[in-house]
N, C-alpha and C positions, 0 to 999 in steps of 0.2 A: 504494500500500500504506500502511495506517496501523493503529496500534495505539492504540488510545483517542483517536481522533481525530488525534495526532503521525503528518505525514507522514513514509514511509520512502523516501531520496535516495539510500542505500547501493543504489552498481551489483550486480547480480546476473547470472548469463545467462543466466536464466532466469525466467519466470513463476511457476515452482512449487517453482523456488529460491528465491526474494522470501517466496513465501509462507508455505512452512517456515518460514522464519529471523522471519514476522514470529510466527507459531504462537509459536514456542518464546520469541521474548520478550516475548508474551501471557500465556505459562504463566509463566514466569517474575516476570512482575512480580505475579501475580495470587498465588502461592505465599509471594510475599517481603512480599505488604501487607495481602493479603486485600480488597484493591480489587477490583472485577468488571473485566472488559480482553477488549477486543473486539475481532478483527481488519476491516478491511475492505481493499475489495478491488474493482475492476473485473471484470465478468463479458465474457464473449465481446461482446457486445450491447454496453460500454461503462458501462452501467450500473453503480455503486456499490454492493454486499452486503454483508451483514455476514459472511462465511466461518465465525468461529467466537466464541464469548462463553464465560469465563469466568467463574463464580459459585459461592459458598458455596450449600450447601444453601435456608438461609432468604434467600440475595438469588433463587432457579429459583422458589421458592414465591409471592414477595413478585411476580417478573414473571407468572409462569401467572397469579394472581390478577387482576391489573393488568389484564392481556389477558383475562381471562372462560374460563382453561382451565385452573379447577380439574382436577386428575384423582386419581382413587378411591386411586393409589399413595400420593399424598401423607398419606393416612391411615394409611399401612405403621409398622411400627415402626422401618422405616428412615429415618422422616425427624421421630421423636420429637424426637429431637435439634434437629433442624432450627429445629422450633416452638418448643423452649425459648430459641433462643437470637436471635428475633424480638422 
């Protein structure tokens, strides 16, 4: 389990205990800095995923771009805001 890269050592006894507790301070650190904060995480297969990424408006626009998936929402007036502050 790791949050922005920092592994998490803290025992849990559970997978999806671990994974909450790394959730919540993803959210948290992402709420208190405005940093983006990523969870990762081993899947069944072993394999490394990112579980969950938080982001400001203009950092979702700034990645969909980056990756080539603009979408027609980001035109909304929900994410005026967003643009402004890119």
């Amino acid at each position: 389990m790791s949050v922005n890269g920092a592994d998490d050592a803290a025992p849990f006894p559970s997978n999806e205990t671990a994974t909450t507790a790394a959730r919540v301070r993803a959210r948290r650190l992402h709420l208190d800095t405005g940093v983006p904060a990523e969870v990762h995480a081993p899947n069944r297969s072993g394999n490394v995923e990112c579980l969950i990424r938080y982001l400001r408006p203009d950092q979702l626009m700034d990645l969909c771009q980056s990756q080539g998936k603009w979408h027609a929402a980001f035109d909304s007036p929900l994410f005026e805001t967003a643009r402004g502050l890119s």
